[in-house]
Structure formats: C-alpha cells, structure tokens
C-alpha positions as CSV (number, residue, x, y, z in Angstrom):
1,X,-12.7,18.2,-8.7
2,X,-15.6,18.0,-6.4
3,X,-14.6,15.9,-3.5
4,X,-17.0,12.6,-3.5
5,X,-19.5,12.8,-0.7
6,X,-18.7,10.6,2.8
7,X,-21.3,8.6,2.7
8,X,-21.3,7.6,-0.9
9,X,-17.5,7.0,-0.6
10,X,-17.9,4.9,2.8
11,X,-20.6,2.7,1.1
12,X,-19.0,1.9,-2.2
13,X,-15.7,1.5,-0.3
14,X,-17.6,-1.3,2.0
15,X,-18.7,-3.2,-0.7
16,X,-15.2,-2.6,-2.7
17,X,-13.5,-4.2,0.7
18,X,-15.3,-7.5,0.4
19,X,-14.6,-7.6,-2.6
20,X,-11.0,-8.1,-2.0
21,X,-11.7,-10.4,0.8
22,X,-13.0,-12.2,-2.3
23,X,-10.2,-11.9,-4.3
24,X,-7.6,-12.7,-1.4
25,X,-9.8,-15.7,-0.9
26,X,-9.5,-17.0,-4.5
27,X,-5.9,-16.1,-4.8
28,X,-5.2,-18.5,-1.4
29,X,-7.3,-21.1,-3.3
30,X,-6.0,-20.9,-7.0
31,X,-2.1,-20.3,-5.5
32,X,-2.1,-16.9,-7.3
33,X,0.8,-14.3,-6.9
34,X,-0.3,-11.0,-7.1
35,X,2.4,-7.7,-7.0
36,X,0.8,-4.7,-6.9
37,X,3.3,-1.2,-7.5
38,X,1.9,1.9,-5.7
39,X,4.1,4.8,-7.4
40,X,3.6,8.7,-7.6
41,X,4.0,12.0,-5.9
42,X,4.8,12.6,-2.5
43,X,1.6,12.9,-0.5
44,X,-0.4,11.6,-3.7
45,X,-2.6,9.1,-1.0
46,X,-0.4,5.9,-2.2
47,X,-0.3,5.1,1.8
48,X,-4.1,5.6,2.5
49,X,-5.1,3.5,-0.5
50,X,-2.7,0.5,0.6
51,X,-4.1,0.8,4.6
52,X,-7.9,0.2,2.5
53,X,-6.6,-2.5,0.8
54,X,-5.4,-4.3,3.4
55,X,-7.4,-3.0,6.3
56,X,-9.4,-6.1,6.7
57,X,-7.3,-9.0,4.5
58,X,-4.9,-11.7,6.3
59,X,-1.8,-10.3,6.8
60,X,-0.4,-13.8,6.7
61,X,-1.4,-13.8,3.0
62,X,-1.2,-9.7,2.0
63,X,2.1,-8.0,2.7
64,X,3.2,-4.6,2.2
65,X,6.4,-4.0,1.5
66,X,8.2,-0.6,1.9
67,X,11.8,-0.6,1.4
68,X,14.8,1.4,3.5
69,X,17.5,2.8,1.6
70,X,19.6,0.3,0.0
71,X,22.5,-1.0,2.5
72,X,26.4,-0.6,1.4
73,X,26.1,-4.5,0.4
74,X,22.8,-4.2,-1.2
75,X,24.5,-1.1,-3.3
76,X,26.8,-3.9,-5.0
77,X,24.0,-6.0,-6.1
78,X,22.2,-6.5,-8.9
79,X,19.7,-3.5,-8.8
80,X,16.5,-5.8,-8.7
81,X,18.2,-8.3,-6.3
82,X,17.1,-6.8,-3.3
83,X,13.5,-7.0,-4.4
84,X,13.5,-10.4,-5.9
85,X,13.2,-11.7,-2.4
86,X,10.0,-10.2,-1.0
87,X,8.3,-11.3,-3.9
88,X,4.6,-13.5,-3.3
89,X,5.0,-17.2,-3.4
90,X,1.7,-19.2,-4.2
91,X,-1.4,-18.0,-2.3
92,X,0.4,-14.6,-1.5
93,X,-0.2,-10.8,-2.6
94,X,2.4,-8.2,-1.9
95,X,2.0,-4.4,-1.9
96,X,4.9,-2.3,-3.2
97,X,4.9,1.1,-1.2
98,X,7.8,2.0,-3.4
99,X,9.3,-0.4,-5.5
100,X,12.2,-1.0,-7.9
101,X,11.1,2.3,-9.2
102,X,12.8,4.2,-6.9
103,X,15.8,4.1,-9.8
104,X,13.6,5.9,-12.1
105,X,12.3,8.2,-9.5
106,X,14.3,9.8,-7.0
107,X,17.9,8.2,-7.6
108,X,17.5,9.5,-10.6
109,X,16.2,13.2,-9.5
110,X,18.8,14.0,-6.7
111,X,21.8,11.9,-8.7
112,X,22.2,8.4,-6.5
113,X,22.6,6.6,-9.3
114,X,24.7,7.5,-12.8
115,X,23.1,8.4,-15.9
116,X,24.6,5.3,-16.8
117,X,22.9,2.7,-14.0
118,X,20.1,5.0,-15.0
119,X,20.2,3.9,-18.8
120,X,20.7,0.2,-17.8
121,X,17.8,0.7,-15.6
122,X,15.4,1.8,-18.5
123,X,16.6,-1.1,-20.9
124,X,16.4,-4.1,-17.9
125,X,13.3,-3.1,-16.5
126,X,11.2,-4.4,-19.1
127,X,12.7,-7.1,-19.4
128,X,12.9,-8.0,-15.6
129,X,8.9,-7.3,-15.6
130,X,8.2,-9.6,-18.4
131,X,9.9,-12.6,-16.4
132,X,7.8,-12.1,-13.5
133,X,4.6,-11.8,-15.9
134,X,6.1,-15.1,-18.2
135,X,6.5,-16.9,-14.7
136,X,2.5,-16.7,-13.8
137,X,3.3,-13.4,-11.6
138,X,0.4,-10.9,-11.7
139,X,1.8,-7.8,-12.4
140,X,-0.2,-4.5,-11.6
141,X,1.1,-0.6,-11.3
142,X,-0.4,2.4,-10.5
143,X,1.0,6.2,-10.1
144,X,-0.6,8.5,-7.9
145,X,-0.8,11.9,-9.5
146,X,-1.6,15.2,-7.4
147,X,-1.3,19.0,-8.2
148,X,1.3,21.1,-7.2
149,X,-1.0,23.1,-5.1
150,X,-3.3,20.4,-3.5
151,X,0.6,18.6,-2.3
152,X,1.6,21.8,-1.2
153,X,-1.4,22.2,1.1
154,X,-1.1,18.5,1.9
155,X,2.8,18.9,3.1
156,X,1.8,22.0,4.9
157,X,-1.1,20.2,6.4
158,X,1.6,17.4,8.0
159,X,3.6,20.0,9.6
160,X,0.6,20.7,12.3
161,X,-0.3,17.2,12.7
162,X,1.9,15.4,15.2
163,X,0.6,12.0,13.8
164,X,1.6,13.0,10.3
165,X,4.6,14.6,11.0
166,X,7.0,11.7,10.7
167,X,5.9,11.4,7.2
168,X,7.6,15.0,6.2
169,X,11.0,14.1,5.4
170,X,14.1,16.0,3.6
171,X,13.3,13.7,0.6
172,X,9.6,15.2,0.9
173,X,10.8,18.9,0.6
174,X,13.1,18.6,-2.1
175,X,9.9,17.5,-3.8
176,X,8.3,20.7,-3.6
177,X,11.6,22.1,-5.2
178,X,12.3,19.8,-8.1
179,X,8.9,19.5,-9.3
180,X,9.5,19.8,-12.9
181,X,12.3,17.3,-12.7
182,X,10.5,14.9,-11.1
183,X,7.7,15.3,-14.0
184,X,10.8,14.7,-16.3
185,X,11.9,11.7,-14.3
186,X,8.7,10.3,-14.6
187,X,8.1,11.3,-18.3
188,X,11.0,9.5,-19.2
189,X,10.3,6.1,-17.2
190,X,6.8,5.8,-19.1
191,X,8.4,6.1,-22.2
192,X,10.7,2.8,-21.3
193,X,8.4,0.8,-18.8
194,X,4.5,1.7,-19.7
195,X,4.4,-1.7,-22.0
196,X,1.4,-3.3,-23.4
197,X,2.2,-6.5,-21.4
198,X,3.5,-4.5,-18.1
199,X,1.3,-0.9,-18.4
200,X,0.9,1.6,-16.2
201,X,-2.4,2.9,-14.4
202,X,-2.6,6.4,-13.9
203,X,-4.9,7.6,-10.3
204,X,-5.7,10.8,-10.0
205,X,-5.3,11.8,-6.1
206,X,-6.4,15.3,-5.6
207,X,-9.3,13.8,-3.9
208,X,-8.3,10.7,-1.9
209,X,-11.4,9.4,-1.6
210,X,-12.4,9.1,-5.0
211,X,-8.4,7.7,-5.8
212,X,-8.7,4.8,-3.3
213,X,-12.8,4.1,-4.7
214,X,-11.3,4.5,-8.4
215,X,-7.9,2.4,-7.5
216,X,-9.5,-0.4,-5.9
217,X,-12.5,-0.7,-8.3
218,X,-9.5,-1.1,-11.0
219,X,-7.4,-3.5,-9.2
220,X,-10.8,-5.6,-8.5
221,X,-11.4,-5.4,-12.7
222,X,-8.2,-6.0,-13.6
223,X,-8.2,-10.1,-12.3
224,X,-10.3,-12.5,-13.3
225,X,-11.0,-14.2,-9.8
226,X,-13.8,-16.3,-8.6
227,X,-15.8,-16.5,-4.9
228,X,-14.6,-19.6,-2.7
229,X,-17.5,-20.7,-1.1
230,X,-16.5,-20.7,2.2
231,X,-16.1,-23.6,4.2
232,X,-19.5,-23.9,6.9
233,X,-18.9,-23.5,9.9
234,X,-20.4,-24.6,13.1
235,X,-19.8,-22.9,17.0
236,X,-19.4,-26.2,19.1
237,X,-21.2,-25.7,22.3
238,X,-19.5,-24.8,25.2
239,X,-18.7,-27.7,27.7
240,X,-20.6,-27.7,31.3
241,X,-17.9,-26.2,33.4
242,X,-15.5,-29.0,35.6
243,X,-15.0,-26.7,38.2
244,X,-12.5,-24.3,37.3
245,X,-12.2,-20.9,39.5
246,X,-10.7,-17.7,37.9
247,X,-7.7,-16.6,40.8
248,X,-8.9,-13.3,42.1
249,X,-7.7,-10.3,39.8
250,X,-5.6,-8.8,42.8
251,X,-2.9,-11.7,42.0
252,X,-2.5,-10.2,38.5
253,X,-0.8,-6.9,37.1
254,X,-3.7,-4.8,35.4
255,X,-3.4,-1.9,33.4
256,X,-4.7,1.7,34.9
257,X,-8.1,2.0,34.2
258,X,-7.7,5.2,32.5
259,X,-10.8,5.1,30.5
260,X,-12.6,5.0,33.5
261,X,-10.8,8.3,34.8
262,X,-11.4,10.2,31.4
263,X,-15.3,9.2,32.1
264,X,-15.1,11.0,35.9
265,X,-13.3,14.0,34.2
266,X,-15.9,14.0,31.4
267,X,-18.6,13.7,33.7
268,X,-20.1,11.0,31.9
269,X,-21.2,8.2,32.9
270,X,-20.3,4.8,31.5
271,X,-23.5,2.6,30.3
C-alpha cells in the first residue's frame, strides 16, 4: 500500500478535525451519547487514531477510556459491570481504547477466562449491545488490522524509541507468538458479535495515515448530526487600568530559563 502523501493526509485530516468539532458540538446540543470501540492488533494505530479524534474536542465532553486489568472484586462481577459505569450520559462521547472485548481477545488467547465464561461471553454480548443501541446509545466499532510484518517492524521500531517503549509490554510480545490464535480469537468473535444492528468496521492500518483519514471519515458518515450555529460572541473591551502594579518578579519563584540557555548553546539568537 503506498503510504498517503503528508500533505494530502495533513489537509484532509484538518478539515476531518472540524468536522468533529461539529459533531461534538451537535451531540452537546441534541444530548447524544456516542461509544465508539477501537479494537485490533497490537500496534495496528488504534492509539494514534483516538489522540486525532480527540486532539482538539472538549475533554469535559469526549473521554477516552482505557481500562486496567480487572481488580480481584471486579473478577466477581458481572463481566460488563465494570464497563457499564464509564458509559456517556447525555451530551457525552466516550472512546473505548479496549473495551469489553478484551473477553474475546486476549482472555480468551492466553486462557484468563474458561471456555465456558468464554461461551457466555459470545451469547450475552449481543444482547448487552442491543440494550445500549434500544436505550438511544450510539454504538460504533472498528478493528484495526495490520500485517504480521509491518507489526513486527512496528514492535521492533518501539524498542529504540524511549518515548514508545512503555507501550512494549509482555502482552505485546506474546502477540508476535500467538498470531494465528489471535486470528482465531477474532474469527470467532465476528461470527457472534458482527450484527446487523451492532456491526463491525474493519481499518486497515498498515499505513496509519490513511487508517486515521479512512476511520474518521467513517465515524463522521456514520451519524446523522447537524452544525450548531455557534453562539456570537463579542471581546468586551478592556477596562482603563485603576492603578494596579505587577510586584516585581524577584518576589516570585520562576522556572530556569532553559530555553534561553539552549539559544546561547545553539548560537542562535532569539527574535
């Protein structure tokens, strides 16, 4: 796959980015609750498309939601209990980094669950999905597929970046490893959970920029929202000043000017 050019991707992503400003706008004003599942392969680009998404929308109002492992108590629940509560109320959207597919996925893969909770999963699911859609929830999920090869070089990539390196973990490797079983895993879950009212969106991610552009543009299709006109608004003017003197800056703690010393070692000067 030829990767999409930088300047075509930055552009289209742009205009895709108001777009959701839009669309986070309208669901403030209609009370819309909007769950969007990011699902797939490690190092697919799941991450990079949800920091687009969000990167200029009111956190207030668009949450993203990545879960720990499930606590001793939460292990005892009802499986979907412990996601019922980060759910969107009215005017919210919430971004699943992971979600209650985690059963199907990799407690399935290295055998945290039984082949029984496994079965019940499959069956409940559904079901569990159609109450949120019955209840006016709207419902969107997406897997990020990549090639063996193009993960690979992606995994291999992280272990020489030290601001990527966090995101190699055991789970990560036994990836590489249990490939075919995670394409089994994940076989099997489409089978039970890709519905007509609940389906699944395949992304393609061995170019990332072309996933995120192809993702969004979906998502954006996928809603029927409107543009809220904006309230106008007016810059009052400032008042004439009563006298007030700023205290002199040696009375407060300042940070090190160390922009200033990497200009000197630079030998630039600063405009």
């Amino acid at each position: 796959m030829a990767r999409l050019k930088r300047e075509v991707y930055e552009e289209e992503l742009y205009r895709l980015q108001i777009e959701l400003v839009k669309l986070q706008e309208w669901v403030r004003e209609s009370g819309a609750r909007l769950v969007v599942v990011f699902e797939g392969r490690d190092a697919a680009g799941k991450g990079s498309a949800i920091k687009r998404i969000t990167e200029h929308l009111n956190p207030r109002f668009a949450r993203i939601v990545a879960l720990p492992a499930p606590s001793e108590r939460e292990r005892t629940q009802w499986y979907f209990q412990r996601y019922v509560p980060h759910l969107p109320a009215a005017g919210e959207i919430v971004l699943l980094d992971r979600s209650w597919y985690n059963r199907a996925g990799v407690e399935r893969v290295m055998g945290y669950c039984t082949p029984e909770e496994h079965r019940l999963f499959l069956r409940q699911c559904p079901v569990f999905e159609r109450m949120l859609i019955e209840d006016g929830v709207l419902l969107r999920k997406y897997w990020f597929s990549v090639s063996d090869a193009e993960q690979e070089r992606r995994f291999r990539k992280r272990l020489d970046d030290p601001l990527k390196r966090w995101k190699l973990s055991p789970m990560d490797l036994e990836s590489l490893t249990r490939w075919e079983d995670y394409s089994r895993a994940k076989d099997e879950m489409m089978v039970h959970t890709d519905t007509d009212e609940s389906p699944w969106y395949a992304v393609e991610g061995d170019d990332k920029r072309s996933a995120r552009i192809n993702m969004i543009s979906h998502l954006l299709s996928t809603v029927d929202y409107q543009e809220v006109t904006p309230p106008k608004i007016k810059l009052p003017r400032r008042p004439s000043s009563k006298g007030y003197e700023r205290p002199a800056r040696v009375l407060q703690r300042e940070v090190p000017d160390r922009a200033g010393e990497l200009d000197g070692e630079s030998g630039r000067t600063t405009p």
